[in-house]
C-alpha positions, 0 to 999 in steps of 0.5 A: 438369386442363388440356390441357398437364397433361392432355398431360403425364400421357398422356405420363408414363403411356404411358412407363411403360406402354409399358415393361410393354406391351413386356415381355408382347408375345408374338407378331407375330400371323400372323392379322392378315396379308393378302396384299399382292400375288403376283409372277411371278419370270423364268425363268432357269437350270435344267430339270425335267421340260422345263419351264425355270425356277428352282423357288423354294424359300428366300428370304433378306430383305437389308435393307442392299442398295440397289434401284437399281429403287426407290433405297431399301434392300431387296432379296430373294434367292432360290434354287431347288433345282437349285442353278445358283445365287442370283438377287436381285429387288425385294420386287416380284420384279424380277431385279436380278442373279444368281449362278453356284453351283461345286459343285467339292469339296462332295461334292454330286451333286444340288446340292439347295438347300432353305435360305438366309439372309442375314448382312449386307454381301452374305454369304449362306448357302446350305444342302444339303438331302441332306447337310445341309451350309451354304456361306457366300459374297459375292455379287456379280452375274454372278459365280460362288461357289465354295462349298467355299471356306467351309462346314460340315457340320451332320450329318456323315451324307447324310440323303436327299430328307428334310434340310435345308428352311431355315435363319435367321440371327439378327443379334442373337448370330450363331447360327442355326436349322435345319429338317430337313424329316421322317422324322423332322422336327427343329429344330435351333440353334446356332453355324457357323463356315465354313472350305474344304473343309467345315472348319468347326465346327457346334453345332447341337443339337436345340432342341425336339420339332418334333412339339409343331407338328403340322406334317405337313412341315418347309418353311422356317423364319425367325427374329423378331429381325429385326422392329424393332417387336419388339426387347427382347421375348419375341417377338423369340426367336419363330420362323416356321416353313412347312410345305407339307404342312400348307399353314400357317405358324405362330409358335412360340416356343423351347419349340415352342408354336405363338403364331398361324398363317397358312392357306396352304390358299388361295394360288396355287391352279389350279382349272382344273389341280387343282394348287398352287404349293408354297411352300416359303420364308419371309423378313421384313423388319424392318417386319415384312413377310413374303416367300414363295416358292413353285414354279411348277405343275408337276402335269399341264396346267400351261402350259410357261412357268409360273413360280415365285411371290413373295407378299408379306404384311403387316399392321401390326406395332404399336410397344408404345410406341405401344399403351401410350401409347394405352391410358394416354391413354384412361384418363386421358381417361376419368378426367377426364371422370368427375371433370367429370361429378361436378361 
C-alpha cells in the first residue's frame, strides 16, 4: 500500500468512525478538569455583616459579546445575592460594566438572586430564589432593569431561604433547567414565556428524582448544549450540577445518573481562618471551559476587604472526529506493518 492510499483509507475509516465515536460519547469527563487560574472580582455595590462587596453566587457565559480588554468574543456575567444588580467581567474577572436591578412590582423584599443565564444578543435571566420567580431583561451598562416588566412564576408559592439555586438555558430548543436548593431538593425543566407584572407562563416539571445525585445541597446548575466538541451527541443533554454542600460538581444526564465528578473539597481553602470560599456558580463556554464563582470569606478573622472568586477550569474537550480518525489510522497503520512484516 502506499503513502497517498495509505492516506486515502485513514481518512475514509475515521469518516465512518468518527460517525459512531460521535454517536456513544457520553460525558465531558470532569475528571480531567484542572484549575487554569483563580480571579479576585471588584467589590462593588451591596453590604453584609460590614463587609462591602457583591457576594458572587450565579454566572451567565455570553459567547456573543465582545471583551473591548482582549478584542475577541466572550465575556461573563455574574450576579450576587443582595440583588443590587448584574455585573459583567472578562473570563479573567476584569469588570467591564454593571447593571442597576429596580425591584419595583416583583413582590420580592429580600431580592435574593441565586440564578442566572444567558439568552443571547444581551438578554439574561435572573432567577429569585425565595419566590421562585425568573426576570428576563437586556442588559445595557450603567443602566437600570426594571424587572417586573418581563417575568414568570415557576412556583406560584414563597419557598424561603431553601429555592431556586440556578437555572440554564438551552439554545438548542429555548427551554430551560432549574434547581431548587433543599427541604426538598428538586430539578425542574421546561418552557417560560415572560410577560409584566409576573404574566407569564412556566411548564416547568419535575425532571428526575435529584436524590439519585447524592448531593448534600443544590447550588447551581448548567446545561451541555452549549459545548461545541459536544453537539449531535448523547452528551450534549448532559447537565453540570454544583453543590456546596457536598463540595462536588458533578455530570448527569436526564435520568440523574451521575457520568463524572469534579471535588471541589480543595479550592479557595484559608488554612489560616479555617474558612471557605462558597461556590455557588457554574457557567461553560462553548470550548468547553468552566467558569465558577464563589463568595468572598466571611467566617471569623477573614480580612474586611476579602472579595468574591472567579475560577477557571479547563481540559481538553476532545472532537469525535478527531479520536476516531486517530484510532482508524493506527489500525490501518498496524495492518500494514503486519502485512510487511509477513513478507
Amino acid at each position: 500500500m502506499t503513502l497517498r492510499h495509505l492516506c486515502a483509507a485513514v481518512l475514509a475509516a475515521g469518516s465512518v468512525a468518527a460517525h459512531a465515536a460521535a454517536a456513544i460519547t457520553p460525558s465531558i469527563h470532569l475528571g480531567n478538569y484542572r484549575v487554569a487560574g483563580t480571579y479576585s472580582l471588584d467589590i462593588l455595590n451591596g453590604t453584609r455583616g460590614g463587609i462591602s462587596g457583591l457576594e458572587a453566587s450565579a454566572v451567565a457565559y455570553a459567547g456573543d459579546r465582545l471583551d473591548p480588554t482582549t478584542h475577541t468574543l466572550g465575556t461573563l456575567f455574574f450576579v450576587g445575592d443582595e440583588g443590587t444588580g448584574v455585573v459583567e467581567v472578562s473570563r479573567t474577572g476584569q469588570t467591564l460594566g454593571y447593571m442597576n436591578f429596580d425591584w419595583t412590582g416583583t413582590g420580592s423584599t429580600k431580592h435574593d438572586t441565586e440564578a442566572l443565564t444567558y439568552l443571547g444578543n444581551g438578554t439574561l435571566v435572573v432567577g429569585e430564589e425565595r419566590l421562585f420567580d425568573a426576570y428576563r431583561f437586556d442588559y445595557v451598562a450603567n443602566g437600570t432593569a426594571t424587572l417586573a416588566n418581563a417575568s414568570v412564576s415557576i412556583s406560584d408559592a414563597n419557598v424561603g431561604n431553601h429555592g431556586m439555586e440556578g437555572l440554564s438555558y438551552d439554545p438548542r430548543d429555548g427551554s430551560f433547567v432549574a434547581i431548587k436548593q433543599d427541604s426538598p431538593e428538586d430539578m425542574l425543566a421546561g418552557t417560560l414565556s415572560f410577560a409584566a407584572a409576573l404574566g407569564g407562563t412556566s411548564t416547568m416539571s419535575h425532571l428526575f428524582d435529584p436524590t439519585l445525585m447524592g448531593l448534600a445541597t443544590l447550588s447551581d446548575v448548567q446545561t451541555l448544549a452549549p459545548v461545541t466538541a459536544l453537539a449531535g451527541t448523547d452528551a450534549a443533554d448532559n447537565l453540570l450540577v454544583l453543590s456546596l454542600g457536598s463540595r462536588t460538581l458533578v455530570e448527569v444526564n436526564r435520568s440523574g445518573d451521575v457520568l463524572s465528578s469534579f471535588d471541589l473539597s480543595s479550592l479557595l481553602n484559608n488554612t489560616a481562618t479555617g474558612d471557605f470560599n462558597a461556590i455557588e456558580g457554574v457557567s461553560v463556554d462553548a470550548s468547553g471551559t468552566l467558569y465558577l464563582v464563589a463568595e468572598q470569606l466571611q467566617g471569623a478573622g477573614a480580612p474586611l476587604d476579602a472579595k468574591s472568586q472567579l475560577i477557571v477550569l479547563t481540559a481538553p474537550v476532545p472532537e469525535p472526529e478527531t479520536y476516531a480518525m486517530m484510532l482508524a489510522g493506527l489500525g490501518l497503520v498496524g495492518a500494514v506493518a503486519r502485512r510487511r512484516s509477513r513478507r
